[in-house]
C-alpha atoms as one frame of an Amber mdcrd trajectory, in Angstrom:
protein
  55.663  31.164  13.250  52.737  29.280  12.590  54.256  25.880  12.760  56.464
  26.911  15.667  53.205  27.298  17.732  51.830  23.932  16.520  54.736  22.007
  17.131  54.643  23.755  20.883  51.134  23.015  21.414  51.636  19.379  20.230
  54.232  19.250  23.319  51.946  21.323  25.696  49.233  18.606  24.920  50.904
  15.660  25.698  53.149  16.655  28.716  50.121  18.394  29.987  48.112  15.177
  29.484  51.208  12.519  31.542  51.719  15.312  33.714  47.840  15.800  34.779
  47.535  12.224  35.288  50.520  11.661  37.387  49.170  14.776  39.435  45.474
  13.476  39.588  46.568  10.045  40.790  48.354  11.651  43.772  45.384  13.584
  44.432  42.611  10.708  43.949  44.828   9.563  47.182  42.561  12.017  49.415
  39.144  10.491  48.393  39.999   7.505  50.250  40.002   6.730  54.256  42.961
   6.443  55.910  43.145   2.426  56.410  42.923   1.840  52.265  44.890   5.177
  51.585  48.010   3.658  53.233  47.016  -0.157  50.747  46.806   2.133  47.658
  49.833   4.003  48.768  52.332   0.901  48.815  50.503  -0.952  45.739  51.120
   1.802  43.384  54.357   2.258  44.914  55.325  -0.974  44.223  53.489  -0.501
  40.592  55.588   2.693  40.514  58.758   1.220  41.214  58.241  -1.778  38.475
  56.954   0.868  35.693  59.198   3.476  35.884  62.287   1.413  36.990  62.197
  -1.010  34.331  64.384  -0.594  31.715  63.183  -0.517  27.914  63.623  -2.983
  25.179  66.858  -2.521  23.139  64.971  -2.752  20.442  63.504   0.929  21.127
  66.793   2.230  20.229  66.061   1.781  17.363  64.144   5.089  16.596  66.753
   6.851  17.523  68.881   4.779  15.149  66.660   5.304  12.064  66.488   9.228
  12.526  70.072   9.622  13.220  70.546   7.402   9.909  68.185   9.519   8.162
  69.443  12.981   9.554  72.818  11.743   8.377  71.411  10.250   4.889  68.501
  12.248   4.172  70.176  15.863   2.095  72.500  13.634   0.869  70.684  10.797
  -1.049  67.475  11.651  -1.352  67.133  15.118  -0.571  63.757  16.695  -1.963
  61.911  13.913  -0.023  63.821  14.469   3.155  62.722  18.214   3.016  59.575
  18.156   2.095  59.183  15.055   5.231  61.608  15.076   7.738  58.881  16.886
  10.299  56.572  14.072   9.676  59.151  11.271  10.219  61.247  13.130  13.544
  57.747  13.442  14.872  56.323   9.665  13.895  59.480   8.476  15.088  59.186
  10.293  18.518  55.365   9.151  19.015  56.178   5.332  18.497  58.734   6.129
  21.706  55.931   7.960  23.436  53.168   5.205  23.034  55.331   2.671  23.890
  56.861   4.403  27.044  52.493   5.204  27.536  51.485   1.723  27.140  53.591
  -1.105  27.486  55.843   0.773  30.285  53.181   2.930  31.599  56.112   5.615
  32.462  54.950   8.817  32.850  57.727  10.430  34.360  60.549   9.798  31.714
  58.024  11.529  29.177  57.241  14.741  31.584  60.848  14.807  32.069  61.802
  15.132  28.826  59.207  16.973  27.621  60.158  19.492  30.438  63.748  19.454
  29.009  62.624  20.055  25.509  60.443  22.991  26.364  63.310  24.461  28.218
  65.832  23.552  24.723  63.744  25.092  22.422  62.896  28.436  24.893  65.722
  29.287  24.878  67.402  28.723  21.753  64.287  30.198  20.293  64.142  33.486
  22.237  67.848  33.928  21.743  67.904  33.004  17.989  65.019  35.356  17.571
  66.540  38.039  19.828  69.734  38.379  18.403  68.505  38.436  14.501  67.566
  41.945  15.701  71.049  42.566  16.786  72.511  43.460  13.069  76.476  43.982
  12.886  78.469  45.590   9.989  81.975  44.836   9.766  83.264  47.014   6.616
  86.857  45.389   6.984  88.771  43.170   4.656  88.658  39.658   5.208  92.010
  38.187   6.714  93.010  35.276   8.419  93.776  37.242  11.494  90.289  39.269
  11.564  88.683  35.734  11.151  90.913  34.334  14.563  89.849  37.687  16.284
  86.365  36.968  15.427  86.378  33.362  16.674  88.143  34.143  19.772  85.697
  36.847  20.345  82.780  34.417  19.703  84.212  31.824  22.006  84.633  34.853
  24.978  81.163  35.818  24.087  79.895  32.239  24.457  80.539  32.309  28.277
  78.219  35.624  28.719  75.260  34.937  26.300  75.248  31.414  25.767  76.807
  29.319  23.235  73.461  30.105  21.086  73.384  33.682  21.538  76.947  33.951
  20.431  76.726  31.903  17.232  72.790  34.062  15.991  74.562  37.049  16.934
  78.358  36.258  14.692  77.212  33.765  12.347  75.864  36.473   9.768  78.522
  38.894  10.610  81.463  36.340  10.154  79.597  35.046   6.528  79.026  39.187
   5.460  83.212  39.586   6.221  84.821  36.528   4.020  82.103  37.258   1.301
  84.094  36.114  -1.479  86.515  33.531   0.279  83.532  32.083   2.435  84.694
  28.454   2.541  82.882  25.131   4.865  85.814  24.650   6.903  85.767  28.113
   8.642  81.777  27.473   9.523  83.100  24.135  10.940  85.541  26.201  12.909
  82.761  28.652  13.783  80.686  25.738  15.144  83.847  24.156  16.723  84.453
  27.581  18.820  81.968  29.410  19.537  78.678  26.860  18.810  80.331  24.504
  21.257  84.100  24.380  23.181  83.915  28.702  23.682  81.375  28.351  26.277
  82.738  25.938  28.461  83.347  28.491  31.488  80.108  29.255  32.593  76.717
  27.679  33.644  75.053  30.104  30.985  77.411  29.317  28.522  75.990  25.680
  27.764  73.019  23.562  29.343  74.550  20.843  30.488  76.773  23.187  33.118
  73.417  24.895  33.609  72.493  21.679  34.855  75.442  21.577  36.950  74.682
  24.516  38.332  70.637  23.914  39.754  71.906  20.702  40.971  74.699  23.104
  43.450  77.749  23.269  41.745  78.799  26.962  42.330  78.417  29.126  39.514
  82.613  29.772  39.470  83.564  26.702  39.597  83.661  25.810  36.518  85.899
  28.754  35.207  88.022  27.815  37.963  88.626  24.598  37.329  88.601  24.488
  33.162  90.032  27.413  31.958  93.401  25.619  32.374  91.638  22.996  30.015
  89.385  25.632  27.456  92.743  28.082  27.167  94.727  25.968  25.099  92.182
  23.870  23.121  90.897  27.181  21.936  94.234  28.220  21.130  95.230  25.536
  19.405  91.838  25.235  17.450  92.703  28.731  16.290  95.865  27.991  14.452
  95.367  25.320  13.237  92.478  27.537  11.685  94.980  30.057  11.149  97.138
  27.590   8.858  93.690  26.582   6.518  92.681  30.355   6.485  96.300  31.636
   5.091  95.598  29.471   2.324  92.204  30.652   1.444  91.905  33.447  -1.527
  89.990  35.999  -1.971  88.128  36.267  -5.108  86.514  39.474  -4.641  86.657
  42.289  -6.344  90.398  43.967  -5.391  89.287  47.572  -6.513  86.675  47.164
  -2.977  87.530  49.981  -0.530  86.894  49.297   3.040  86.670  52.144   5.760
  87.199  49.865   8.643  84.257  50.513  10.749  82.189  48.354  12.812  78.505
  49.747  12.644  75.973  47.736  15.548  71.873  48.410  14.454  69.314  47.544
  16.718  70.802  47.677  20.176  67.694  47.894  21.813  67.612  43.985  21.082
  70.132  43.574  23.427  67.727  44.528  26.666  66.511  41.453  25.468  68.764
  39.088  25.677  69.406  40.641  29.228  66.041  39.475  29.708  66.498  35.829
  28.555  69.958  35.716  30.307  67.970  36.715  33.736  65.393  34.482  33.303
  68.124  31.596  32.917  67.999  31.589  36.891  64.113  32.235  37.304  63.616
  28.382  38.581  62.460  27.372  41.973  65.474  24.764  42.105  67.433  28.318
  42.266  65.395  30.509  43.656  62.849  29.100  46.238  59.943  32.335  45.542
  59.567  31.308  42.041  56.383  29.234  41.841  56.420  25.741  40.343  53.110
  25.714  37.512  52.667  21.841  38.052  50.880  20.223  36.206  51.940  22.413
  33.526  54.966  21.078  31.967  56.356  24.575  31.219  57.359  27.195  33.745
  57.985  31.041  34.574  61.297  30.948  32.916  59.640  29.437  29.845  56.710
  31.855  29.828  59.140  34.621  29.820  61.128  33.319  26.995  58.839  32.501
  24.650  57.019  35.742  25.146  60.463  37.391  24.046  60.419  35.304  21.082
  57.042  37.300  20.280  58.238  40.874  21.345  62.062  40.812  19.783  60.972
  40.396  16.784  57.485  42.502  16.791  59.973  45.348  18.098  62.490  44.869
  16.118  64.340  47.269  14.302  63.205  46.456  10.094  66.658  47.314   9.083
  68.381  44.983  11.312  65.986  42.246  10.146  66.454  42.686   6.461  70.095
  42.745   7.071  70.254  39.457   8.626  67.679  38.175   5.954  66.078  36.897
   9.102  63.482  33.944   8.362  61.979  31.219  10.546  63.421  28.301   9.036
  66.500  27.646  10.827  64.798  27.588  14.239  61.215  25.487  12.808  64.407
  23.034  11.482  65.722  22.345  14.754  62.628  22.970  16.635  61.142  19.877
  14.661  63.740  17.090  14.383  64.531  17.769  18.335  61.388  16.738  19.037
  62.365  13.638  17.235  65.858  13.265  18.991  64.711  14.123  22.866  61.873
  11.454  22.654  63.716   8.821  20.449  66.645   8.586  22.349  64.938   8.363
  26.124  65.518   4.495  25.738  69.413   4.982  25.005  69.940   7.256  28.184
  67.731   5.108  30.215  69.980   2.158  28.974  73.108   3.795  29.217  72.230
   5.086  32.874  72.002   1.956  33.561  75.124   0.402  32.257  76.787   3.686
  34.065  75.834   3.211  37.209  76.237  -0.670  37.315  79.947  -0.079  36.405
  80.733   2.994  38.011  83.220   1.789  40.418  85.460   1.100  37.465  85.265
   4.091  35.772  88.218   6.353  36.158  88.257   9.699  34.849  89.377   9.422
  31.925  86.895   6.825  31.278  84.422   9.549  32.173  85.622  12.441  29.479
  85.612   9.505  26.271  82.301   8.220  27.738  80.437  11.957  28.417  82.155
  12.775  25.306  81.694  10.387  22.853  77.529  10.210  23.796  77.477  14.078
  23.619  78.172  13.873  20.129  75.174  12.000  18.627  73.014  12.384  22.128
  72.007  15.868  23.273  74.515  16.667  25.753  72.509  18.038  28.284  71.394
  14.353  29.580  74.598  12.713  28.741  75.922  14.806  31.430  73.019  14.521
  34.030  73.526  10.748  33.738  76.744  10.628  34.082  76.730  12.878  36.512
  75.086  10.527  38.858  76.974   7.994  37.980  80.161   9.858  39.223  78.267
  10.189  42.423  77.005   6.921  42.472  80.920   5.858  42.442  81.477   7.663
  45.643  78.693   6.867  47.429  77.313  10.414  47.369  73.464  11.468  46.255
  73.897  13.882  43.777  70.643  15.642  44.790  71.561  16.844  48.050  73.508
  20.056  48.137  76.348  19.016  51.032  76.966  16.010  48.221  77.108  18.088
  45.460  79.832  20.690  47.530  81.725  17.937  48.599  82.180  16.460  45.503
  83.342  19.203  43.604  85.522  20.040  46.332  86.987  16.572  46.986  86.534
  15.080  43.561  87.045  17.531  41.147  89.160  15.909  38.507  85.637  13.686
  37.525  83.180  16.708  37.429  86.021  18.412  34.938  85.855  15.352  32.726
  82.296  14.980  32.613  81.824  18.811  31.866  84.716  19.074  29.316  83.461
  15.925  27.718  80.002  16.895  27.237  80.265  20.420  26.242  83.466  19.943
  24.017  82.648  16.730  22.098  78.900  18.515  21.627  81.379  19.824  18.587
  81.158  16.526  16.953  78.229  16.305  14.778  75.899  18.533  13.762  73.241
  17.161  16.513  75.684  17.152  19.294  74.264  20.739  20.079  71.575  22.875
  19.136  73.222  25.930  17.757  75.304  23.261  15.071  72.021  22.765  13.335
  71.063  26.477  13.042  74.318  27.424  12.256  74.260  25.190   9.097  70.762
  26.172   8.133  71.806  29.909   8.584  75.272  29.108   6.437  73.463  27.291
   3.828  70.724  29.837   3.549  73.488  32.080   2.384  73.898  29.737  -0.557
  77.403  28.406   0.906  76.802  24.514   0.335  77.794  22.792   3.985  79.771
  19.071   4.108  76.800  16.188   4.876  76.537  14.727   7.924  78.855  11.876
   7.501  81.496  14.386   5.443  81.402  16.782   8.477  82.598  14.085  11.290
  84.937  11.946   8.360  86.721  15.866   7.074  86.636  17.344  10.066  85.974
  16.129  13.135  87.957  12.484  12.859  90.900  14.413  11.735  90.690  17.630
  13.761  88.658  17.260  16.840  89.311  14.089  17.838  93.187  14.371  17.478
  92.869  17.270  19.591  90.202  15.909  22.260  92.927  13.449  22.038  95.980
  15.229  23.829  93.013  17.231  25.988  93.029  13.473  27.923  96.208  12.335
  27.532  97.529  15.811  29.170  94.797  16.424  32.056  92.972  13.372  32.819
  95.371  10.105  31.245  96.031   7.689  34.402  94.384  10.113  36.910  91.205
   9.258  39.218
């Protein structure tokens, strides 16, 4: 908990510190007269414009290169020192981005931005990883392969109400405790392919990127809508082809184990938390114009609120429930500290890629749009993957994707792109293990439980070249091939 509050007040510090300066620029405006206000006005304008609009070196990717290399590497090759230093080298890694964004760019804004974005990440995967290890379920029922499909398909339903987080915290332990003695990788892939990732592809609250969607005025239905057509029979066909591994998995339990078949939930009351979190989701002034905006803070209400239920779930939480879960920090401090690596390494890459998006927007077709949303998603966070392309999409049509008529328009008139860009980046978050938050804590969780998890490299070659990708595959060849 300790290092959790460090590793926020290391963000606080420097977002606070861009943030305030931005802010006390603007207000040093006021100190002059009129005659030299309107001078300064267009000079740092025009400074404005050159700092913040010019793109980085391509040589900054390289950050991002080296900790994706080393995330991928690192428990594999030389694991001890990758443990005992991978907080060290996400955060070095991040701060050579920072001071070169500081000094040689002199952009602020990216920073704040992303800063902003990573304070609203680790909220609320924080509060709802913490909030639902007080949520302990027993399933006394033998493991089967069709309990294990009702489970998943459960999870991915689930996704869609509580977030694609909340789901996997509150299953992940449940789903290990039932195939106890047939617990193999492959159905924690599936788990992360369901319910960690393609389940909650319906709703706004169901992943951040449609969140996104969502404060920028895409109504909060359209997305079930539009995809369920798509999310119905990728689900389904995940499932059986889970179905055919699980039939072939053994149990090697004792057979003399008696089960009585009931489902037993302990500490319920966690749940009025996660109501909590799931209300606070829509406590932003982009949604709701009463809700103050903290500037210069880089943190707001809806942050506040869910990091104080990080501190209340689990002071309040019921003992039993936590022992059961053999709650522990180190999951969340895992992906708490190579995110911070990830969001600040790879602001060159999205700035480039923006780029390259917009310039060739006009000859981007749809399907274009799912492999290219997709295919980032996987080793980018997906939540800017999809803002950028996003306004790319917009940028094709000559729309501004941050005024509301433009934003109702285009879903209304150009559907078929928003549908690729929000399939690609929540399905294809599946991936890789860093596509999406919840992958990481899933696999800490997993491996915590001594089941040994496939590398980084062995989890896309095994199973996501061979399963996902196959089956992302007919996904564009059946809804988006030669359309838009």
């Amino acid at each position: 908990m300790k290092k959790l509050f460090m590793l926020a007040l290391l963000f606080f510090v420097v977002a606070t510190f861009t943030e305030t300066k931005v802010f006390a620029q603007e207000a040093g405006k006021t100190a002059v007269n009129k005659q030299e206000q309107v001078v300064e006005h267009k000079a740092e304008a025009t400074v404005g414009e050159e700092s913040e609009g010019a793109l980085p070196s391509g040589y900054m990717v390289l950050p991002f290169v080296i900790l994706l290399g080393m995330i991928a590497t690192g428990p594999l090759f030389y694991e001890h020192f990758w443990e005992k230093y991978y907080p060290l080298i996400a955060v070095t890694l991040g701060i050579i981005v920072v001071l070169y964004y500081v000094i040689v760019l002199q952009n602020f804004h990216s920073l704040l931005h992303t800063t902003a974005e990573y304070f609203s990440f680790i909220a609320l995967l924080s509060s709802l990883f913490v909030a639902s290890g007080g949520i302990y379920i027993k399933i006394d029922k033998k493991s089967t392969p069709m309990l294990n499909v009702i489970m998943l398909f459960i999870g991915a339903i689930l996704a869609n109400i509580i977030g694609t987080t909340g789901a996997s915290m509150v299953l992940i332990r449940p789903f290990l405790r039932v195939n106890k003695g047939r617990v193999k990788p492959y159905q924690i892939i599936f788990f992360i392919f369901l319910v960690s990732n393609i389940g909650g592809a319906l709703t706004p609250i169901g992943d951040p990127p449609l969140f996104m969607g969502f404060l920028k005025g895409v109504d909060f239905f359209w997305v079930i809508d539009h995809v369920w057509i798509i999310w119905l029979p990728t689900v389904l066909l995940l499932l059986a082809i889970f179905y055919l591994f699980d039939i072939r998995n053994k149990d090697v339990s004792e057979a003399s184990q008696e089960y009585t078949g009931k489902v037993e939930i302990v500490g319920l009351k966690n749940l009025w938390f996660l109501v909590i979190i799931l209300i606070s989701v829509f406590i932003d002034p982009n949604v709701l114009p009463w809700v103050p905006d903290l500037m210069p803070f880089p943190i707001g209400i809806r942050e506040i609120i869910m990091f104080a239920v990080v501190y209340l779930s689990y002071r309040y939480a019921d003992k039993e429930a936590l022992k059961g879960n053999e709650f522990e920090w180190a999951p969340i401090l895992e992906v708490a500290y190579l995110f911070i690596g990830i969001f600040w390494t790879m602001v060159p890459a999205l700035q480039l890629i923006a780029h390259e998006a917009h310039a060739y927007g006009s000859q981007l077709n749809a399907g274009i749009f799912y492999w290219s949303t997709g295919a980032l998603s996987g080793v980018l966070d997906n939540t800017p993957t999809y803002v950028n392309f996003f306004s790319a999409a917009f940028g094709k049509f000559g729309l501004n994707p941050d005024l509301i008529k433009d934003v109702k328009f285009f879903q209304e008139n150009h559907a078929l792109y928003l549908e690729a860009i929000s399939v690609g980046a929540v399905f294809f978050g599946s991936l890789t293990y860093i596509g999406n938050g919840p992958n990481f804590m899933v696999k800490s969780i997993t491996e915590s439980s001594g089941v040994k998890m496939p590398s980084f490299f062995a989890y896309i070659v095994k199973y996501s070249l061979i399963i996902l990708v196959p089956v992302f595959t007919l996904v564009w060849f059946v809804f988006f091939y030669g359309r838009g």
